[in-house]
Backbone and ligand atoms as CSV (ligand in chain L), in Angstrom:
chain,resi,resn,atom,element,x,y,z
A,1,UNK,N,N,79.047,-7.106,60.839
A,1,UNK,CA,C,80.185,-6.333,60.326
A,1,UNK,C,C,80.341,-5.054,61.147
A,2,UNK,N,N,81.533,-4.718,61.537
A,2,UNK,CA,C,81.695,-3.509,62.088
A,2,UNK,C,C,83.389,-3.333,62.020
A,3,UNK,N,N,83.724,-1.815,62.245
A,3,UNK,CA,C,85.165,-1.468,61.853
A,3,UNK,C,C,85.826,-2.651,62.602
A,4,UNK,N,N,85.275,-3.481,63.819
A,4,UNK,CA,C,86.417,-4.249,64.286
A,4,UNK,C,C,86.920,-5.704,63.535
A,5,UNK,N,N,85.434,-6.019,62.312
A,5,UNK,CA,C,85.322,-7.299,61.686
A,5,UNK,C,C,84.617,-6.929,60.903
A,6,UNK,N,N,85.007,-7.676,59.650
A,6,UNK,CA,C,84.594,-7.428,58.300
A,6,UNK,C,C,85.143,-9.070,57.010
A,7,UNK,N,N,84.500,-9.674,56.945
A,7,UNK,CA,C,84.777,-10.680,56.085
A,7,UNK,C,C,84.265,-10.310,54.526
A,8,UNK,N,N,85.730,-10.110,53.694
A,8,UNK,CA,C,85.386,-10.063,52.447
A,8,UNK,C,C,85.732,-11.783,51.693
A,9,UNK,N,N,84.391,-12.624,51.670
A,9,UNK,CA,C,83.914,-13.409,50.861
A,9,UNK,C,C,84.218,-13.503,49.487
A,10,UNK,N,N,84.735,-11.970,49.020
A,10,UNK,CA,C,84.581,-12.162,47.484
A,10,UNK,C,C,85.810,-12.337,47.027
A,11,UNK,N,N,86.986,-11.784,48.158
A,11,UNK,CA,C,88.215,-11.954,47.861
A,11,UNK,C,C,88.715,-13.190,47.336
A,12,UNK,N,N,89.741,-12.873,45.843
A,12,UNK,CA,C,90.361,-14.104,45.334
A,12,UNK,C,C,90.949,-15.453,46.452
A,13,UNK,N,N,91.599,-14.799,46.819
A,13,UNK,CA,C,92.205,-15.637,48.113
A,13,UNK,C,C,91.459,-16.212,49.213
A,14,UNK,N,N,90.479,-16.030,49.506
A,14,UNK,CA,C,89.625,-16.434,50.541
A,14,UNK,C,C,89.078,-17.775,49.880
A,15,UNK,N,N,89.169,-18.865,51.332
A,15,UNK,CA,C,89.243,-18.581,52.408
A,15,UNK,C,C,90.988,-18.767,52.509
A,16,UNK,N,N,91.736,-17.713,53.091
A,16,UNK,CA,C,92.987,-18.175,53.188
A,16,UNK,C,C,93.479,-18.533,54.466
A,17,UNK,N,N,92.427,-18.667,55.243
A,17,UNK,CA,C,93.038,-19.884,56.718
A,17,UNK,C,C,91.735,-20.739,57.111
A,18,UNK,N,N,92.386,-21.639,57.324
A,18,UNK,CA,C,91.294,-22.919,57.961
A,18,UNK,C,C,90.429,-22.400,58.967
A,19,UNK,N,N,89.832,-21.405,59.219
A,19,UNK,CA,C,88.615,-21.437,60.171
A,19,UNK,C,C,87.238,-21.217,59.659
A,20,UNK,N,N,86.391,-21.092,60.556
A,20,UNK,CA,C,84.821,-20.845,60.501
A,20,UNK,C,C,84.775,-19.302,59.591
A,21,UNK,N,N,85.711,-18.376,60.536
A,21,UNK,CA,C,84.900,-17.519,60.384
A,21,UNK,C,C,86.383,-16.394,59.772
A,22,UNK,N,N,86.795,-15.796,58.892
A,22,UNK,CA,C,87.639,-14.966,58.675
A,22,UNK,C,C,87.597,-13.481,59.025
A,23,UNK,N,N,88.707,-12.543,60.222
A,23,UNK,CA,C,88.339,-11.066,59.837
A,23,UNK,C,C,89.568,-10.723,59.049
A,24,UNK,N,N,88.927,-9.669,58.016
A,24,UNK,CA,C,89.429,-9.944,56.975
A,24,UNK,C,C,90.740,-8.189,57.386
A,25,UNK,N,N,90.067,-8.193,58.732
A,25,UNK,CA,C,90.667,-6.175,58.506
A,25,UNK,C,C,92.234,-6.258,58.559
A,26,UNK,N,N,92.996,-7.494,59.208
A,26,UNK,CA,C,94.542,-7.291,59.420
A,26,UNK,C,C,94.164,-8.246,58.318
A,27,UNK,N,N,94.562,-8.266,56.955
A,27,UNK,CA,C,94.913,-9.207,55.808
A,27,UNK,C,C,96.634,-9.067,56.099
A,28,UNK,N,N,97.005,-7.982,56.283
A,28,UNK,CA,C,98.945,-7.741,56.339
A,28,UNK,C,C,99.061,-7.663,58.241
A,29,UNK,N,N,99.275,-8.277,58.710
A,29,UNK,CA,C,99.318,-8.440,59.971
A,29,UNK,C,C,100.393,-7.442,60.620
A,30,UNK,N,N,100.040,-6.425,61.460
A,30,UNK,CA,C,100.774,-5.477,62.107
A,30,UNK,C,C,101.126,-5.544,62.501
A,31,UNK,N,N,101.512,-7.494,63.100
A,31,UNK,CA,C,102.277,-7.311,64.315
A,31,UNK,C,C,103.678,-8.515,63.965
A,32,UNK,N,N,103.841,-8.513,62.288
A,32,UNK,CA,C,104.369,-9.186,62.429
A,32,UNK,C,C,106.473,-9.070,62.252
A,33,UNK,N,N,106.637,-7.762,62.546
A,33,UNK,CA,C,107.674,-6.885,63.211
A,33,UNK,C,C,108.242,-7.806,64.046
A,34,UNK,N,N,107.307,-7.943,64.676
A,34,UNK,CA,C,107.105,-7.676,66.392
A,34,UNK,C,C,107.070,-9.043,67.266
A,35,UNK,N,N,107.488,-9.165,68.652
A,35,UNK,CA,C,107.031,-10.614,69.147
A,35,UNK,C,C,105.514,-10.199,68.909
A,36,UNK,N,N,105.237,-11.481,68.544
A,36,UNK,CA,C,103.248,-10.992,68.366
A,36,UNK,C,C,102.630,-12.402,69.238
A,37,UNK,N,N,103.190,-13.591,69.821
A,37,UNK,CA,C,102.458,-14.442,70.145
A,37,UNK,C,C,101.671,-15.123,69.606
A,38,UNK,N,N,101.748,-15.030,68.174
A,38,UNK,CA,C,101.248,-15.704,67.615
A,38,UNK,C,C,101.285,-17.704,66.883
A,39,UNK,N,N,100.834,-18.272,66.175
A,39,UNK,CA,C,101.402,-19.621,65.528
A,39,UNK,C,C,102.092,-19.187,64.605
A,40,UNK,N,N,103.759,-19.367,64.842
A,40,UNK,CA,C,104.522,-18.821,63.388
A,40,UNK,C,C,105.165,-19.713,63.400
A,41,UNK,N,N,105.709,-20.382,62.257
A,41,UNK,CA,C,107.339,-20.863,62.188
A,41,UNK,C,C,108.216,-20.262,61.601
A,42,UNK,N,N,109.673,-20.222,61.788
A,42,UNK,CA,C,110.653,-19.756,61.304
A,42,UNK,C,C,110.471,-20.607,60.077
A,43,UNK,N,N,110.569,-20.038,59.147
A,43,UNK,CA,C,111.393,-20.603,57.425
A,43,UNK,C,C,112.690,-19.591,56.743
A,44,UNK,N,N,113.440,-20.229,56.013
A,44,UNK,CA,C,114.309,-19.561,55.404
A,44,UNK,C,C,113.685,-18.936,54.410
A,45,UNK,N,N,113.889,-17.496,54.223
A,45,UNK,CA,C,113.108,-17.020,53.050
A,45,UNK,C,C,114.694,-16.737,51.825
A,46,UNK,N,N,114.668,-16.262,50.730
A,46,UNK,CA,C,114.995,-16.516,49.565
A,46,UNK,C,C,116.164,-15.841,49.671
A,47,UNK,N,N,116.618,-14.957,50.664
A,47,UNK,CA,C,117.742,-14.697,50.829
A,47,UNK,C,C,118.789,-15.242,52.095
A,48,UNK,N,N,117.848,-16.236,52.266
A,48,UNK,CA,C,118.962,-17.254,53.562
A,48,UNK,C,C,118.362,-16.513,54.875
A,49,UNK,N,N,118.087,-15.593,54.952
A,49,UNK,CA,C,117.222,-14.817,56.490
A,49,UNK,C,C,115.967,-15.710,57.296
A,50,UNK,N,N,116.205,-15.986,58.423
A,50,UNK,CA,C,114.702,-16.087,58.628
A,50,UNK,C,C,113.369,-15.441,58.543
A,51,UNK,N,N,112.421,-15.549,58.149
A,51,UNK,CA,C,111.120,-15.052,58.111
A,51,UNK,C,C,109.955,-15.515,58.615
A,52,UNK,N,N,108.731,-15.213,59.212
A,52,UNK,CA,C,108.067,-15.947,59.424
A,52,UNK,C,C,106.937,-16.366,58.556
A,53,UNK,N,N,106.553,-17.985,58.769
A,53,UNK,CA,C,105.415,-18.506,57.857
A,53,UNK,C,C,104.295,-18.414,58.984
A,54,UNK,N,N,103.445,-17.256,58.683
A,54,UNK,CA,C,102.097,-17.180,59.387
A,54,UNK,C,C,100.960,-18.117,59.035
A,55,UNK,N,N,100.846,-19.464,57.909
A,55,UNK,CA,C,99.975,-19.549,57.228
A,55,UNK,C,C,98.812,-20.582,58.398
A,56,UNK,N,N,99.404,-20.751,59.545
A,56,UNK,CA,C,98.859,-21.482,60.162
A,56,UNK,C,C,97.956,-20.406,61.506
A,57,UNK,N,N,98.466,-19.593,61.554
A,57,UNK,CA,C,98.089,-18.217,62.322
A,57,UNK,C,C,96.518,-17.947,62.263
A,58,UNK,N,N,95.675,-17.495,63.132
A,58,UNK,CA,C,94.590,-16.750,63.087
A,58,UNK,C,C,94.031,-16.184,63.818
A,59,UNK,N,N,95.051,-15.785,64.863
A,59,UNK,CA,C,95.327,-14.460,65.599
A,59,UNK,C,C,94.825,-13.065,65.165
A,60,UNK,N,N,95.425,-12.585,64.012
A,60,UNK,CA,C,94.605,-11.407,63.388
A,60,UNK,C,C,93.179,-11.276,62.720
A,61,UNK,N,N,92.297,-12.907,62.798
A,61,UNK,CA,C,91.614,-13.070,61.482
A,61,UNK,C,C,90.881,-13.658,62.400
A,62,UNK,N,N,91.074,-13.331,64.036
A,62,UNK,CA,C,89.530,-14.198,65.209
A,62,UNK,C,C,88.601,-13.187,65.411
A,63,UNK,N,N,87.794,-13.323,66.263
A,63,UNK,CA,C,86.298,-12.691,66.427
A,63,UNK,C,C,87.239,-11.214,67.392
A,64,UNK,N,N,88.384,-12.047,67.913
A,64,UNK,CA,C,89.123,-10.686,68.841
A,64,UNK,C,C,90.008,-10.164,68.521
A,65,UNK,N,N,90.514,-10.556,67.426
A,65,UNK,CA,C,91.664,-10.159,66.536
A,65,UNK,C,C,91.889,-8.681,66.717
A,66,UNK,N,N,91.232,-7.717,66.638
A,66,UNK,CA,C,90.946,-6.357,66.295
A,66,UNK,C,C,91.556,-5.944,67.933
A,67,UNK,N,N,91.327,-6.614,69.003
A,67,UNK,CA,C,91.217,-6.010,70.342
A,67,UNK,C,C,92.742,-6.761,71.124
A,68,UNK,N,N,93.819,-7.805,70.064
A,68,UNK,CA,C,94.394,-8.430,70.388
A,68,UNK,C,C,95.807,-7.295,69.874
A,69,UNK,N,N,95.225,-7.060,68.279
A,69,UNK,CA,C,96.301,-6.459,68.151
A,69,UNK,C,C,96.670,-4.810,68.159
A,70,UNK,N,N,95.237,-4.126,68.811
A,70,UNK,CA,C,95.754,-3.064,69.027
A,70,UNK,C,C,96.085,-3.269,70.799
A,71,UNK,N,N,95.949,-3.976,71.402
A,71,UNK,CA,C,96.418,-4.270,72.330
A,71,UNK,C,C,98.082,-4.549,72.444
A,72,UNK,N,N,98.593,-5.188,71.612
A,72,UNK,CA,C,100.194,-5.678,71.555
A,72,UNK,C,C,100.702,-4.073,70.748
A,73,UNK,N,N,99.884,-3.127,70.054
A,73,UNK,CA,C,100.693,-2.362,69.165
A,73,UNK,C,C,100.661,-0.980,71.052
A,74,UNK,N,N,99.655,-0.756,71.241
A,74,UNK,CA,C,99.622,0.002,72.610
A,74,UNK,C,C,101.414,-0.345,73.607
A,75,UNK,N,N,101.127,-1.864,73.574
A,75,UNK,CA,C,102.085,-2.368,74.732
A,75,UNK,C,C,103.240,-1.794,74.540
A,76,UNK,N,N,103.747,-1.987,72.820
A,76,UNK,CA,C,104.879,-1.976,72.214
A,76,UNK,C,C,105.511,-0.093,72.194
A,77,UNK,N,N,104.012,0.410,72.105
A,77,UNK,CA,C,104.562,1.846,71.844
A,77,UNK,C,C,105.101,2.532,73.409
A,78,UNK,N,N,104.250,1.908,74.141
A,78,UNK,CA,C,104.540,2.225,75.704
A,78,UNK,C,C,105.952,1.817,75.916
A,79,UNK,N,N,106.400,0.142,75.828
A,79,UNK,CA,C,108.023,-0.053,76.208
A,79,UNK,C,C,108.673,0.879,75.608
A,80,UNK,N,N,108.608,1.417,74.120
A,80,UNK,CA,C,109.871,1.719,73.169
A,80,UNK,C,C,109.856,3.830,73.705
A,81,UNK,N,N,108.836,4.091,74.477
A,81,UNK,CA,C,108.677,5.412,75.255
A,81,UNK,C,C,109.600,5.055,76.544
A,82,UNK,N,N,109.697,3.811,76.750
A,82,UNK,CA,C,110.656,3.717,77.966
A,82,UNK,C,C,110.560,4.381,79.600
L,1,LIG,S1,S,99.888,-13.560,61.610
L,1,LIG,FE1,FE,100.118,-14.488,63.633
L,1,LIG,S2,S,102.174,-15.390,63.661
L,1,LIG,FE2,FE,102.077,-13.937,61.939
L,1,LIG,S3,S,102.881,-12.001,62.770
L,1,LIG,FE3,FE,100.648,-11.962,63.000
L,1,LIG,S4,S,100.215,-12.754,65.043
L,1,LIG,FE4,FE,102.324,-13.315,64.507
């Protein structure tokens, strides 16, 4: 365990993606604004908009998760400085 990974086991919801190993620190994914590169599909959400279904995703929740997405949030703040 360390600030970059942390699996909470006790959580109701867990395990909430098919892998080995869960990090649990992006549970609300920061990047999902954003192009993030991640496994998403478009679904219609309840007001006719697209949204994305992350449930297949585990991009935020890998052993590098932590180093992936402050990596894309860096990139993003740099373009929008222009
Ligand atoms: S969970 Fe995955 S697909 Fe969803 S926004 Fe984050 S990186 Fe993108």
């Amino acid at each position: 365990m360390s600030y970059k990974f942390f699996e909470n086991r006790t959580c109701e919801f867990y395990p909430c993606h098919k892998t080995e190993r869960i990090n649990c620190l992006f549970c609300f994914c920061p990047l999902y604004k954003m192009e993030c590169g991640g496994n998403f599909e478009l679904i219609l959400g309840k007001d006719g908009k697209e949204i994305k279904d992350c449930s297949n995703c585990i991009v935020p929740h890998s052993e590098k998760g932590y180093e992936y997405v402050i990596e894309k949030l860096k990139a993003a703040q740099t373009e929008s400085k222009g």
